[in-house]
N, C-alpha and C positions, 0 to 999 in steps of 0.2 A: 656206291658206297658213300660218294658226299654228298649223296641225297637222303640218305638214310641216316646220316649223322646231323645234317639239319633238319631233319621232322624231329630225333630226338631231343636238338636241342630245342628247336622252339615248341615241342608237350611240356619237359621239363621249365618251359618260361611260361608257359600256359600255367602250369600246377600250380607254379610259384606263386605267381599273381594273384590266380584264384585262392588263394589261404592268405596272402597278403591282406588283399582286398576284402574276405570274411572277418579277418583279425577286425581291423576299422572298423566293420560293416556291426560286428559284435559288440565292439566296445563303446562304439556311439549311443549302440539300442539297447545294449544292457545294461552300460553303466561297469565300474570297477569290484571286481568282485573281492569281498573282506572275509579274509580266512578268518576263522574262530581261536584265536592262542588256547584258551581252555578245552578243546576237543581234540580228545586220544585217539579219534577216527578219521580223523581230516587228513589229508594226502597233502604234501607239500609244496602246492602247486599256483600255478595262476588258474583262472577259469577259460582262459582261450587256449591252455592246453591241455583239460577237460573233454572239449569235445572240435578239437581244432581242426577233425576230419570233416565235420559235417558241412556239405558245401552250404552255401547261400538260398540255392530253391534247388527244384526238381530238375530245372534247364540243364544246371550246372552237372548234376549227379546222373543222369543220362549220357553227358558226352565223357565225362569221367571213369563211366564204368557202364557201360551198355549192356545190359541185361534185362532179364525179366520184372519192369517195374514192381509187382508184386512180391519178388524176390528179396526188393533191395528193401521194400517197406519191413518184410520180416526183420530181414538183419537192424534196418534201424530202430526194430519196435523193440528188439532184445535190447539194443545198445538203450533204449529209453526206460527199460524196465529196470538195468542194471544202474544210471545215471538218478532214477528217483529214489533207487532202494540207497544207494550213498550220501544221498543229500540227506535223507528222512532220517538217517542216522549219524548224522554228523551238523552243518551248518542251517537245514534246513532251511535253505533259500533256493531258489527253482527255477533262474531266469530264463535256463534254455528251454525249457519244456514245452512249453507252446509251440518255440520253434519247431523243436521233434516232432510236437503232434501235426502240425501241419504240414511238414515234409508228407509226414508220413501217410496223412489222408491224399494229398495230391497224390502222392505215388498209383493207392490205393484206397479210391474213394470207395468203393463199395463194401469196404471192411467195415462196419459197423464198432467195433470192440473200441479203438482207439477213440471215437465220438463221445462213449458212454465214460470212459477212462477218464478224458477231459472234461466232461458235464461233474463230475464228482470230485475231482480232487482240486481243479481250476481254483474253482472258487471258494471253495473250506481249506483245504491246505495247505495252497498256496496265496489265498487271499485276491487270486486275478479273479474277480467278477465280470470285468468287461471281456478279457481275453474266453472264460466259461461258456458267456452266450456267442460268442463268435464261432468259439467251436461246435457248441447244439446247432446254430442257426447256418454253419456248412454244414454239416449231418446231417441236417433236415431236407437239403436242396437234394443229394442222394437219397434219404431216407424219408420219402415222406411219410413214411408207414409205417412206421417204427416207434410205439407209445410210448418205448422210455424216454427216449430225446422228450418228446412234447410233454411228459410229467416232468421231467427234468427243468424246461424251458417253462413250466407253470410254476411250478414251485419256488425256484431262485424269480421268478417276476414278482411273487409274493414275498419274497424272506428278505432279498435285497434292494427290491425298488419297490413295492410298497403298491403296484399295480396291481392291487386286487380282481380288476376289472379283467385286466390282460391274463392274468392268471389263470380265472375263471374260464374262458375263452381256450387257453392252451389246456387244460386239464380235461373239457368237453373232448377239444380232439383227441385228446389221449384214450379217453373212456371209450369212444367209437372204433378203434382200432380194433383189430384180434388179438387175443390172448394179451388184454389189459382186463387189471383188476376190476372188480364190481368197485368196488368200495369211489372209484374215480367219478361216477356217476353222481352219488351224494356230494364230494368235495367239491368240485365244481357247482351247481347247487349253490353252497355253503357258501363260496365266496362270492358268486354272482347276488346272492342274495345281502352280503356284507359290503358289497358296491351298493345297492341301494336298486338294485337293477331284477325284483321281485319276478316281472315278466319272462325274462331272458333264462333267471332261473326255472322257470314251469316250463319251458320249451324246454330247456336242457334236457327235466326227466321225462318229458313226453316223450321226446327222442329216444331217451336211453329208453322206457319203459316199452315202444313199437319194436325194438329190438331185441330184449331180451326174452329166455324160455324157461328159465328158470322159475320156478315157482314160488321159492324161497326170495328170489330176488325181487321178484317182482314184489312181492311182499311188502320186501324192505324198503322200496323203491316207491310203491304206493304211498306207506306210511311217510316218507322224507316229504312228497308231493301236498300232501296234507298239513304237513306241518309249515310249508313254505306257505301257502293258499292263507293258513291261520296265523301267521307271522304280521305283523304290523307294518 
């Protein structure tokens, strides 16, 4: 019996600690969160008790509640869906989210959904650009095969760092994938050729053009070729 009432009490000093220690761990990395006075929607709260369940990493939330990693990514991806849809409607500031998202792929890397989530709203929404490509570029280590990550990670290389070159290059691999767009084959192209880099661009469509069977594409695809060739 007082062996059983010391394991409870020291789980109970474990718990403690561990949310002690997130409390810190949060407020050092996030910063102090500033309710909105003007928002009818905002909850009267601080932000570490927002999501003051969420352990620190994966380590933590394994010995906490040992279950079906998979399992526990669900429940955290609902608590993540629920935690953006009250910000988007209220202060519209988003400092946990990353964190979520990345519990949530370690939990459950081979979910694909959470990677695409974070490639789109990271860096338009919430404005994290560096935190965006962090999350495509985990998605990619699981995912190599996956063209939206690599349109994703092409497109913000263009929009936000101005790496046409890099761009080009991710857009290529996007285009060789399965079930990516045609239209990927030209844009790549387009900017390899706006780097200055005329060559790289004619291998592109030579590649794409050995691979596709469409007829109409090919078409399409010829004529882009042509016009690269006549391009200055």
């Amino acid at each position: 019996m007082k062996a059983m009432i010391c394991s409870l009490i020291c789980l109970f000093l474990f718990i403690s600690s561990t949310l002690l220690l997130q409390t810190r761990f949060l407020d050092k990395r996030y910063g102090v969160h500033r309710l909105n006075p003007e928002c009818p929607w905002c909850e009267d709260k601080g932000l570490n008790e927002d999501v003051v369940y969420v352990p620190l990493n994966t380590s933590v939330m394994r010995l906490i509640s040992p279950a079906d990693p998979h399992f526990l990514a669900d429940l955290l991806w609902m608590r993540t869906a629920y935690y953006f849809g009250q910000h988007v409607l209220t202060d519209r500031e988003y400092p946990y989210l990353l964190h979520f998202l990345d519990l949530i792929t370690d939990l459950s890397p081979a979910w694909d959904l959470p990677y695409l989530f974070g490639a789109v709203i990271l860096p338009t929404e919430v404005m994290a650009v560096d935190s965006g490509f962090y999350l495509i570029d985990k998605g990619l280590v699981y995912h190599p095969d996956n063209w939206e990550l690599w349109f994703f990670k092409g497109f913000y290389l263009w929009k936000f760092r101005g790496d046409t070159l890099s761009a080009a290059e991710a857009l290529h691999k996007a285009s060789l994938l399965p079930d990516s767009p045609a239209y990927l084959s030209r844009l790549s192209a387009t900017f390899a050729t706006q780097a200055g880099q005329k060559e790289l661009a004619l291998r592109f469509l030579q590649e794409a053009l050995s691979n596709v069977r469409d007829l109409k594409q090919r078409e399409i695809l010829l004529k882009k070729l042509k016009e690269v060739m006549d391009s200055d």
